[in-house]
VEXNUMI-618703 format. One record per residue (C-alpha): residue in one letter; x, y, z. Coordinates in pm, whole numbers, plus 50000, padded with zeros to 5 digits. Example, Ala and Ser with C-alpha at 12.3 -4.5 7.8 and 13.67 -1.06 7.14 Angstrom:
2
a512304955050780
s513674989450714
***
This chain:
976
x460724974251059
x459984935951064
x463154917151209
x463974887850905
x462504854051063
x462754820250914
x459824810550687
x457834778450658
x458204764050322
x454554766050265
x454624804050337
x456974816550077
x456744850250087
x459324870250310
x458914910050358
x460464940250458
x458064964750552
x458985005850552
x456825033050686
x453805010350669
x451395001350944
x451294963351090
x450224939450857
x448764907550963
x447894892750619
x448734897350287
x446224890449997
x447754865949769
x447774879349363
x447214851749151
x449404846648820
x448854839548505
x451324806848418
x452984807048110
x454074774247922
x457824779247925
x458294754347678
x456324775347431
x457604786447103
x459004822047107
x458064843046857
x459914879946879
x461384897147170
x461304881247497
x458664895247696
x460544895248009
x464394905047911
x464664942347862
x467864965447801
x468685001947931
x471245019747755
x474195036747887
x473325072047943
x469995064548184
x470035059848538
x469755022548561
x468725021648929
x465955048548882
x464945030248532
x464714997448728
x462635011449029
x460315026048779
x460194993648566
x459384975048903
x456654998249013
x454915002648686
x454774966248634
x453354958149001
x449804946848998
x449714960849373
x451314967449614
x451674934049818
x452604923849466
x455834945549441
x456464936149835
x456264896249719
x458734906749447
x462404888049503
x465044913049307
x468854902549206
x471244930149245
x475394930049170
x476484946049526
x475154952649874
x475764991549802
x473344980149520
x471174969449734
x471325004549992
x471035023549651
x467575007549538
x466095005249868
x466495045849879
x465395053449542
x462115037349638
x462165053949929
x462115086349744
x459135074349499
x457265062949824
x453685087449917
x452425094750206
x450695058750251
x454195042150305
x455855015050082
x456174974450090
x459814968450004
x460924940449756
x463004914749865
x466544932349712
x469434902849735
x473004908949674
x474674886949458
x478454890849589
x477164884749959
x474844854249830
x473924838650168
x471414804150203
x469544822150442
x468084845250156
x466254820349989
x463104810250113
x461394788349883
x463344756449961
x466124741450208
x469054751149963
x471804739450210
x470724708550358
x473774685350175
x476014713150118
x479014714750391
x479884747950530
x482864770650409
x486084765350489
x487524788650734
x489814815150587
x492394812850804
x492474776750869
x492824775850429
x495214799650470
x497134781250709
x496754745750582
x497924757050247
x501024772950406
x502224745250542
x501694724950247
x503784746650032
x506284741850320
x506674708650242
x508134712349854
x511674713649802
x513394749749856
x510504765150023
x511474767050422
x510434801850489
x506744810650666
x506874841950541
x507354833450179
x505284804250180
x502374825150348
x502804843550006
x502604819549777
x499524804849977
x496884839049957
x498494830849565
x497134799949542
x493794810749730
x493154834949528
x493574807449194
x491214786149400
x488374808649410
x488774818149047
x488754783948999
x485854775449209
x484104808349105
x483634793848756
x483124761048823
x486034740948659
x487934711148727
x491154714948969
x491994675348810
x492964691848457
x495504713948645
x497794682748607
x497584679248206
x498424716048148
x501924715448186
x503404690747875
x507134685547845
x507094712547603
x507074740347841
x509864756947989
x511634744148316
x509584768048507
x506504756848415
x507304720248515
x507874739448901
x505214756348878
x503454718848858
x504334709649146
x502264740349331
x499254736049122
x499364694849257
x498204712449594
x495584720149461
x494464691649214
x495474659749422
x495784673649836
x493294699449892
x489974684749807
x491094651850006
x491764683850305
x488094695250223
x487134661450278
x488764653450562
x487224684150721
x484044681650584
x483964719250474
x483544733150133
x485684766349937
x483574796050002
x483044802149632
x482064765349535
x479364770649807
x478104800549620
x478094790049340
x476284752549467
x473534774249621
x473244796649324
x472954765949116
x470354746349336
x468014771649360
x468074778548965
x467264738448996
x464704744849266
x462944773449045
x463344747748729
x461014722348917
x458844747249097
x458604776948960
x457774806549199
x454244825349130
x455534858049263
x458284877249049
x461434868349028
x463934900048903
x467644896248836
x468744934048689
x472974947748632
x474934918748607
x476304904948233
x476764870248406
x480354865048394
x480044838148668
x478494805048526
x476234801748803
x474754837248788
x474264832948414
x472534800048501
x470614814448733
x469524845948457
x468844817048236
x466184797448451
x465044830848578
x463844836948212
x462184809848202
x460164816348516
x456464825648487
x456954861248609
x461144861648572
x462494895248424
x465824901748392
x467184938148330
x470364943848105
x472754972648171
x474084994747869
x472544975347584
x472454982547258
x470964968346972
x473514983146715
x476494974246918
x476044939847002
x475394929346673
x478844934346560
x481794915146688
x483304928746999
x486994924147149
x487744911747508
x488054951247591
x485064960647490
x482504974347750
x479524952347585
x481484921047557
x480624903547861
x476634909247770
x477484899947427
x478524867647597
x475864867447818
x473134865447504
x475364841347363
x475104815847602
x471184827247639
x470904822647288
x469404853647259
x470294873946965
x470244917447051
x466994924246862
x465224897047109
x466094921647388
x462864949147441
x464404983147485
x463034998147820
x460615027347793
x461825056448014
x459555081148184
x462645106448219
x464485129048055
x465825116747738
x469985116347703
x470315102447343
x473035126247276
x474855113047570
x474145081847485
x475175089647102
x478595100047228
x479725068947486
x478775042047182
x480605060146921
x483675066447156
x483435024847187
x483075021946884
x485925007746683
x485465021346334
x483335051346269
x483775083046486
x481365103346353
x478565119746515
x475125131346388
x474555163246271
x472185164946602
x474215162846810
x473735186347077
x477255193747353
x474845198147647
x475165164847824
x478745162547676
x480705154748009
x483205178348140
x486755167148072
x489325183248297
x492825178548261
x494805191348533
x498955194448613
x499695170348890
x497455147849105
x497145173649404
x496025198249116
x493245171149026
x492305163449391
x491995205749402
x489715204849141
x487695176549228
x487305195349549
x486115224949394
x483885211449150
x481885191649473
x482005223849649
x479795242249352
x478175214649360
x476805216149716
x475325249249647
x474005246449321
x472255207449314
x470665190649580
x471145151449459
x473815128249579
x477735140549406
x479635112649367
x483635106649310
x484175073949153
x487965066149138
x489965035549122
x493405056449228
x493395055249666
x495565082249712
x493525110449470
x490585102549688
x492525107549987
x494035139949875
x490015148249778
x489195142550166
x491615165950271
x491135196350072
x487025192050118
x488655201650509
x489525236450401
x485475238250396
x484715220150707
x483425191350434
x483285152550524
x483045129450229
x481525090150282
x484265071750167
x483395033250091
x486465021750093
x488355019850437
x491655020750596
x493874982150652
x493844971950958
x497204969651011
x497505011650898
x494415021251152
x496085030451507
x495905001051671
x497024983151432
x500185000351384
x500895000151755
x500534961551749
x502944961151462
x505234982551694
x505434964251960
x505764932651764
x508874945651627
x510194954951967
x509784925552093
x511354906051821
x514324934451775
x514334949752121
x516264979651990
x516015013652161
x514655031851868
x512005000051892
x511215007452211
x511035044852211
x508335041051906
x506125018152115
x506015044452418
x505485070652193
x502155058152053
x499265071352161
x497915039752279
x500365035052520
x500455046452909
x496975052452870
x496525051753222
x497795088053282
x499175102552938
x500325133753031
x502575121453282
x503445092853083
x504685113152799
x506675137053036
x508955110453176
x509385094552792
x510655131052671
x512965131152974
x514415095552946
x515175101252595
x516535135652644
x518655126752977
x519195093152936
x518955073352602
x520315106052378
x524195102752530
x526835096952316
x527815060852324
x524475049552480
x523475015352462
x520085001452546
x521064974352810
x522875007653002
x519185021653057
x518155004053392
x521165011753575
x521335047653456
x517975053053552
x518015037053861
x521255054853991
x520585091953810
x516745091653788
x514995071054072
x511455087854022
x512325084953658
x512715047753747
x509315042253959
x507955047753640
x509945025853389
x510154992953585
x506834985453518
x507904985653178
x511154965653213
x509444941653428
x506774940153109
x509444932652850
x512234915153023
x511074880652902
x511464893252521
x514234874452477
x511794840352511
x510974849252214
x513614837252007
x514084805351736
x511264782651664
x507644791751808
x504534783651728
x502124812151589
x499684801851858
x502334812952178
x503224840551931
x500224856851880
x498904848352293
x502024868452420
x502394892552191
x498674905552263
x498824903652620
x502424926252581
x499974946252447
x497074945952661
x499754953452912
x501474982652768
x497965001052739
x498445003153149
x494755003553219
x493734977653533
x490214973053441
x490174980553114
x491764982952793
x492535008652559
x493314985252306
x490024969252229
x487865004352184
x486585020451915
x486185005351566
x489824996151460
x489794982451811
x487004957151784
x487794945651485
x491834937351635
x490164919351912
x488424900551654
x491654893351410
x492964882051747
x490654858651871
x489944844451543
x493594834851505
x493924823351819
x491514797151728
x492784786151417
x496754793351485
x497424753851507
x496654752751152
x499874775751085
x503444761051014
x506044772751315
x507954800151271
x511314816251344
x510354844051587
x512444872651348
x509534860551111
x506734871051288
x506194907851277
x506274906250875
x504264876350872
x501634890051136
x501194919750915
x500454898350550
x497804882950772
x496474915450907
x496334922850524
x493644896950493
x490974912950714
x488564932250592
x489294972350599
x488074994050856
x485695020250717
x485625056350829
x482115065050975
x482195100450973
x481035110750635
x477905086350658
x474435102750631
x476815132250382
x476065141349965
x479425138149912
x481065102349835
x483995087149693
x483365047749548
x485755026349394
x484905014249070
x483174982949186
x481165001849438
x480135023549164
x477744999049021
x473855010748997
x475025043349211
x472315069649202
x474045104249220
x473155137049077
x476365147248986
x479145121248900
x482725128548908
x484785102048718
x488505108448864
x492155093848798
x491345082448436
x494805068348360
x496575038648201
x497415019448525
x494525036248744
x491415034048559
x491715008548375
x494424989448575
x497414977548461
x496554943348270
x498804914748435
x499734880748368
x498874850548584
x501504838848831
x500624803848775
x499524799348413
x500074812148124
x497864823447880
x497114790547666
x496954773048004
x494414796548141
x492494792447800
x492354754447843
x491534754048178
x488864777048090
x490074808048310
x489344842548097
x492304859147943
x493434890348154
x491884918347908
x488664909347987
x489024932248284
x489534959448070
x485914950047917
x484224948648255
x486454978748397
x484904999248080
x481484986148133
x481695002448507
x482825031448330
x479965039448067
x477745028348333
x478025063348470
x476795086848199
x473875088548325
x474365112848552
x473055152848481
x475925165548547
x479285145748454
x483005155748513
x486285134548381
x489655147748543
x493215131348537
x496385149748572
x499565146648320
x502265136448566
x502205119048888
x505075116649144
x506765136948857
x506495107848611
x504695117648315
x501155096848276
x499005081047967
x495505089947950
x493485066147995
x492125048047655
x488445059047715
x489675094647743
x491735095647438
x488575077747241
x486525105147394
x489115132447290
x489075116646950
x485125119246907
x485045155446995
x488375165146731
x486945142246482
x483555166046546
x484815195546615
x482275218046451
x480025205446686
x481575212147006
x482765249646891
x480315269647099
x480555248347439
x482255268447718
x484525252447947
x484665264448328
x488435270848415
x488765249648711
x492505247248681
x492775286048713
x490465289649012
x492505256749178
x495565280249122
x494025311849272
x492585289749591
x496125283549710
x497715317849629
x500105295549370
x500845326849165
x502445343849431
x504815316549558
x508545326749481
x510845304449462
x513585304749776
x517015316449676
x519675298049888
x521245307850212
x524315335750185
x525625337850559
x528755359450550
x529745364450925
x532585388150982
x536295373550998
x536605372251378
x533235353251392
x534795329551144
x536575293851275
x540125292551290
x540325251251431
x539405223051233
x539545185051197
x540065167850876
x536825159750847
x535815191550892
x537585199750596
x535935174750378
x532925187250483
x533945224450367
x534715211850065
x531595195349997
x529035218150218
x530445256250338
x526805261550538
x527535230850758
x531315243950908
x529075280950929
x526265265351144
x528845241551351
x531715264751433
x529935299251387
x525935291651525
x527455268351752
x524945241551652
x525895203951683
x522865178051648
x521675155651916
x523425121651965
x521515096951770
x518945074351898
x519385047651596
x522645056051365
x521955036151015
x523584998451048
x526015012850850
x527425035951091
x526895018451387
x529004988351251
x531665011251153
x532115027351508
x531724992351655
x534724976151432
x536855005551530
x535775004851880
x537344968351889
x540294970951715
x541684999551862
x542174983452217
x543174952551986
x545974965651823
x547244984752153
x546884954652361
x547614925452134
x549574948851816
x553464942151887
x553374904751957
x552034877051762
x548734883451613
x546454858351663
x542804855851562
x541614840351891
x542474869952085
x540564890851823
x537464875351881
x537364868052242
x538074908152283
x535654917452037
x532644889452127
x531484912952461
x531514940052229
x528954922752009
x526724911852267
x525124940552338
x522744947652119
x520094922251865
x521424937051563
x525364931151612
x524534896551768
x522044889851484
x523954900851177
x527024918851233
x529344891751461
x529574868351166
x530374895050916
x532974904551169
x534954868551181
x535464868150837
x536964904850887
x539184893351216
x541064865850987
x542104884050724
x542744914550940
x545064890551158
x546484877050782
x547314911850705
x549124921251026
x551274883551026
x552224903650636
x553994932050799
x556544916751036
x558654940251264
x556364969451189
x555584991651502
x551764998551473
x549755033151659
x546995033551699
x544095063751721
x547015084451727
x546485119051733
x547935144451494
x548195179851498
x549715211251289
x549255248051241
x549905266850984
x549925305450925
x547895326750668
x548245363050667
x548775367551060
x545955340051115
x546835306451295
x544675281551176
x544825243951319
x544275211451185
x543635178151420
x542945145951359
x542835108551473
x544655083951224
x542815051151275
x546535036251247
x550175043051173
x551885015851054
x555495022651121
x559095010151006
x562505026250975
x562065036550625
x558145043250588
x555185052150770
x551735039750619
x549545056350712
x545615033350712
x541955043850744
x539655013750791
x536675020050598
x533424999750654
x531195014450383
x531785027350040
x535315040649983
x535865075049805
x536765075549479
x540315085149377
x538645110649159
x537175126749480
x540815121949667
x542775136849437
x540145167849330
x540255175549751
x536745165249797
x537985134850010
x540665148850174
x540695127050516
x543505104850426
x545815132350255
x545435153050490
x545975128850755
x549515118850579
x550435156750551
x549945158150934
x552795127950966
x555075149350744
x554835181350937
x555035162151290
x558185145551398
x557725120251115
x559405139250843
x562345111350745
x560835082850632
x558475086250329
x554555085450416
x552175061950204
x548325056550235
x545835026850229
x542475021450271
x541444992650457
x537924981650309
x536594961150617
x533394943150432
x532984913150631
x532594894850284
x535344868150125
x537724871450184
x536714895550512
x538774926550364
x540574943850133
x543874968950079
x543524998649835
x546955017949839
x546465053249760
x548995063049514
x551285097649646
x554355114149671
x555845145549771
x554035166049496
x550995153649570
x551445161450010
x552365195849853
x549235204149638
x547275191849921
x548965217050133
x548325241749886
x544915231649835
x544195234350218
x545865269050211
x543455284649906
x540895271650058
x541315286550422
x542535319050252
x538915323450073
x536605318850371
x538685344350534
x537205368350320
x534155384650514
x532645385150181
x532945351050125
x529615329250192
x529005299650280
x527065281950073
x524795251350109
x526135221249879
x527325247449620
x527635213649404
x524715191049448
x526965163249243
x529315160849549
x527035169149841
x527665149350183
x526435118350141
x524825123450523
x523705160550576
x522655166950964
x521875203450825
x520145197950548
x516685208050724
x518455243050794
x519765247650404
x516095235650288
x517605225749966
x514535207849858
x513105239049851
x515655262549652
x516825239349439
x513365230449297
x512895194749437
x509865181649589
***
């Protein structure tokens, strides 16, 4: 193969040469040069129309050989195609039609990848300034969003710039004015609208002045300049080879520009995708699959009987076609008498999505054996063709999958996101998941992993651990433990630098050397291998470049706003599947496939077609007067992609009824086709349907799954505990299994690496005011010595010094209010209470730790701080929040039994005002049925016949459940 090499302008003709010998001269064809200014009279000679139902690529490779006066004709030949995958899909069909003698190529050009160096004929790009770097428009427009009122967040503003980037290129894509964003908005629009002004002035009055100033154009208004100068170019001097444009309905102005002068060319043709005479003579709504083209001969003004049908040399599908234009249709539904259900697709419905994904599976497994032709999946739903990849693995089957994984999801990506976050939040979980990846210690990874399993296990899994304890404890209980880690100490004790203001640029350079680091390779790195590698070290050098164009940044900012710009690169595409017969396309990839058997998947409302949305910026009269198509016209284009399939010989439709458990709308082009065949039933009586669902069913044993019935343990009475603590009881109450697998299995969960925030704040207020009130409790409260005892105790990790420590001031003055309230009252606190009591020769005993007593001569109150949700007096008084009752029966039975015992929960919220007191209403009666209550309940569970049961009442389950991997209730009680 030729390498591409720049042309003179007086040798037009550029090749690419397959399975030919050298060539060292071509023999120049001469033309025959039609007047273009001539009066039509009929069809154009050079516009032709295939139907849906035909294989457009094969038609169009045909077409192009048949109407090649030789062979260094068809290699001068300069063809227009939608897509680059358009482009791989044409080159191989010829391929196939190629003999023995070998093939001269046409020049095939993608029209979404539309480069200046394509074009030969003339210097297209001379006055035309280069693109503007994505990132530095990404950047620039960040920080000028910055600078309007109420928008001081990067990360937000980084949002509503890729917004107003993606408006730009719509903008540019279609050539309109960015000045008449400034009249759209009238004083009669809302409020909102008037805002929304003030964005769109970005883009009207300060970014062309910004292209200006940097002398670069928007990547789209280059396209479309080139596209537009060499339709000029072609206008003045019009090539003598030909000149094909073939699949697109020109919805961009410049490509229908460019179809126009093409035309008009002395050997243009242009090739129309699922035309039809009858169709696109009626009137046609935005949804419509023929209303762009009906557009496009519109603006050609070109009426549908001007358009030559194209002769096909294969197999004819007119009842295929016959059923896609009456399903479109939108009056008639009836069908010919003719019709034959042979090439009526498949339509599968299935029960769930991994049902669907089973069939699919299936369906390309029969497929391998019985066809030998490309078998496509074309879905627009990611995580169907996901599930499709991995049940092809229970037959060793790799699928090419065009689209590809983010960046920021591939595996070095997500260990750059972790060890962003770690060094922003430096907490141990943080850390832990950064060693833990597989990119790290790659040095020597066995040993590496070894002494992170024992650090954790030893070490960092204590109870009351806290991360700045883990170099000492190392160092003095672990010193080979510690060789190892100070490497990694010494790597990460400068995290705290990065705190407050940075900018991206010091950001993103230390960040990426932690990285480089961590990998622990001398000469070299881990990090930048492999695919997903390369193209980080890419992202990272790229934005290293153009990171002064970026606003600063509070440091917390930076992992989420590193991530929206790893969003932006291009996705990393899974190699393994290439050279296969299986693929999965997305819809746009789908265009002028060539497949043998084509499996249309996830047809939906939401999936295929998507979900139509409004505009952030305009609304839909703006849009209209701007010029910007109405939203629905991507239903049109999405159901042009979708007829555009029925060519193939063998065609499947699948969706499933529920996804996620959420019940799901067929998509409109199923229910149309649904319609057709009840409206023509008669017809369709004697075609037999395979029953995929059935043998999907029978692949994975489903029939014989029985459902689990839930754990019964009934250990014997002596096995059965006879001491508790009151919040054992509550958890008896709520969950029997989890007092059977902690007192009778003995089994007690690890000590957490990471409690929720939740639960960490809660131990850490009553961790401070216990030696508070002990200390401080019986002379004058005062808030000072509150927080000077509690600041150390805040210090020690990011999270309580981030988030927590002000929550916690508001908390210390009203807490100091409420003690100044209650005057000559004698306060205990964490005092410990105890009592036995005596069923049927048993001894059972009952502990727990009052968080405080509040004490006078008359009364004792006894208070439970609470720094989450408090339980309900429904739950308190029913017994399934028995902590505080409980708790006050223990003051009766102890040497408190004079004064009367009252209850409060002390709601610690760290909101205004800092706190609140709910008293717990009770009295004798109540202490008594909670004694009674206590007693029926130990009596029961000393029956050996008595089980406990997992969360007998899912309504009142624990709200945490450390056991609830033991009780699998997900799987008895019928949840997924």
């Amino acid at each position: 193969m030729f390498k591409q090499r720049k042309v003179i302008k007086d040798k037009p003709i550029r090749l690419l040469i397959e399975n030919a010998p050298l060539l060292t001269a071509l023999e120049k064809v001469p033309c025959l040069c039609l007047n273009r200014d001539m009066k039509r009279e009929g069809p154009y000679p050079n516009l032709f129309g295939i139907p849906f139902g035909k294989h457009f690529s094969r038609e169009l490779v045909q077409s192009l050989q048949n109407k090649a006066r030789s062979p260094f004709d068809l290699a001068q030949t300069v063809v227009f195609v939608p897509t680059i995958r358009g482009v791989s899909i044409l080159k191989k069909i010829f391929y196939q039609n190629a003999t023995n003698q070998g093939l001269l190529l046409p020049r095939i050009i993608p029209l979404n990848d539309f480069r200046d160096d394509f074009i030969l004929e003339a210097d297209l790009d001379e006055s035309i300034p280069p693109p503007v770097n994505k990132w530095q428009r990404l950047g620039l427009l960040t920080q000028m969003v910055l600078k309007i009122p109420g928008y001081t967040s990067p990360p937000r503003a980084l949002k509503m710039a890729e917004s107003l980037a993606d408006l730009l290129d719509e903008i540019e894509l279609l050539n309109l004015d960015t000045s008449q964003l400034e009249t759209l908005v009238s004083a009669d629009y809302a409020e909102h609208w008037q805002v929304t002004l003030k964005f769109l002035t970005i883009i009207s009055q300060q970014w062309p002045g910004i292209l200006k100033e940097y002398q670069v154009i928007g990547p789209q208004a280059r396209t479309h300049t080139l596209l537009t100068n060499l339709a000029k170019e072609w206008q003045k001097n019009p090539p003598t080879h030909r000149i094909v444009i073939a699949g697109t309905t020109g919805t961009v102005p410049a490509t229908a520009h460019l179809i126009k002068t093409i035309l008009s060319l002395p050997r243009g043709e242009v090739y129309l995708s699922g035309f039809s005479e009858e169709s696109l003579q009626k009137k046609l709504s935005l949804s419509h699959p023929l209303y762009t083209l009906s557009c496009l001969l519109k603006f050609l003004n070109v009426s549908p009987q001007e358009v030559i049908p194209l002769k096909s040399t294969s197999i004819q599908r007119s009842d295929r076609q016959q059923l896609i234009y009456t399903a479109m249709k939108e009056d008639s539904l009836d069908l010919p008498s003719s019709f034959s259900p042979v090439d009526a697709p498949s339509m599968v419905t299935c029960k769930d999505l991994r049902t669907e994904a089973r069939v699919i599976a299936l369906i390309m497994r029969q497929a391998i054996e019985t066809t030998t032709g490309p078998i496509v999946l074309i879905t627009a739903h990611q995580n169907l063709a996901t599930w499709v990849q991995q049940e092809l693995k229970r037959w060793d089957l790799v699928a090419d999958r065009s689209d590809g994984v983010p960046l920021s999801q591939t595996p070095v990506g997500t260990f750059v996101l972790l060890v962003a976050d770690y060094l922003i939040f430096p907490t141990v979980s943080n850390f832990l998941a950064v060693l833990k990846h597989p990119l790290c210690g790659q040095q020597n990874r066995p040993k590496h992993l070894k002494n992170v399993r024992k650090m954790e296990k030893d070490v960092i899994r204590r109870p009351e651990f806290e991360f700045h304890q883990l170099q000492s404890l190392t160092q003095h209980e672990f010193p080979d433990l510690y060789n190892w880690l100070e490497p990694l100490l010494i790597l990460v004790k400068d995290a705290s630098l990065l705190t407050g203001k940075q900018n991206l640029f010091d950001l993103v350079n230390y960040h990426f050397k932690t990285c480089e680091q961590l990998t622990q390779a001398e000469e070299t790195y881990p990090l930048w291998k492999q695919e997903d590698g390369l193209a980080m070290k890419n992202f990272y050098q790229d934005l290293l470049d153009k990171a002064h164009y970026f606003p600063a940044l509070m440091s917390t900012d930076y992992p989420s706003f590193l991530k929206k710009l790893m969003e932006k690169e291009a996705k990393i595409h899974d190699q393994t599947g290439i050279g296969s017969r299986l693929q999965i396309l997305g819809v746009l990839e789908a265009r002028l496939v060539d497949a043998e058997v084509v499996i249309l998947g996830g047809l939906n409302e939401g999936s295929w077609p998507p979900t139509v949305t409004e505009d952030f910026w305009l609304s839909r009269s703006m849009r209209q007067s701007l010029g910007l198509p109405l939203p629905e016209r991507r239903l049109g284009q999405s159901a042009h992609y979708f007829c555009g399939c029925f060519y193939a010989p063998y065609l499947y439709l699948t969706r499933s009824e529920e996804e996620d458990g959420v019940p799901t709308l067929p998509s409109r082009w199923w229910q149309r086709l649904e319609a057709v065949h009840l409206k023509n039933q008669h017809l369709f009586s004697n075609s037999a349907a395979i029953p995929w669902q059935a043998w999907a069913k029978a692949l994975t044993g489903e029939e014989d799954i029985q459902a689990l019935p839930p754990p019964l343990p009934k250990p014997p009475t002596k096995a059965r505990p006879k001491h508790f603590s009151v919040t054992d009881i509550e958890r008896w109450m709520r969950d029997p299994y989890g007092i059977y697998a902690k007192h009778c299995l003995k089994l007690s969960p690890l000590p957490e690496i990471s409690a929720s925030s939740a639960v960490q704040q809660g131990r850490l207020i009553h961790k401070v005011l216990d030696p508070y009130i002990k200390t401080y409790g019986q002379e004058n409260p005062s808030v000072e010595n509150l927080l000077n005892l509690a600041f150390p105790f805040f210090q020690k990790n990011i999270l309580s010094q981030t988030f927590w420590w002000q929550r916690f001031q508001k908390i210390a003055y009203w807490f100091i209010e409420q003690l100044h309230k209650r005057q000559g009252t004698s306060f205990l606190s964490e005092h410990r209470l105890e009592a036995s009591i005596t069923i049927q020769n048993q001894t059972f005993t009952l502990r727990a730790i009052a968080d405080r007593l509040d004490k006078t001569q008359d009364l004792i109150k006894v208070v439970d701080y609470k720094t989450g949700s408090l339980p309900s007096m429904q739950d308190i008084q029913q017994g399934f929040s028995p902590q505080l009752p409980l708790e006050a029966w223990l003051v009766q039975q102890q040497c408190f039994a004079e004064p009367a015992v009252a209850m409060e929960l002390w709601h610690l919220t760290g909101k205004e005002p800092g706190g609140k007191i709910v008293p717990v209403n009770t009295d004798l009666e109540f202490l008594k049925q909670t004694e009674q209550g206590l007693r029926r309940l130990l009596t029961v569970f000393m029956d050996s016949n008595t089980p406990y049961l997992a969360c007998p009442n899912p309504d009142v389950s624990p709200a945490y459940n450390e056991y609830a991997h033991l009780e699998r209730l997900k799987e008895w009680q019928g949840r997924s």
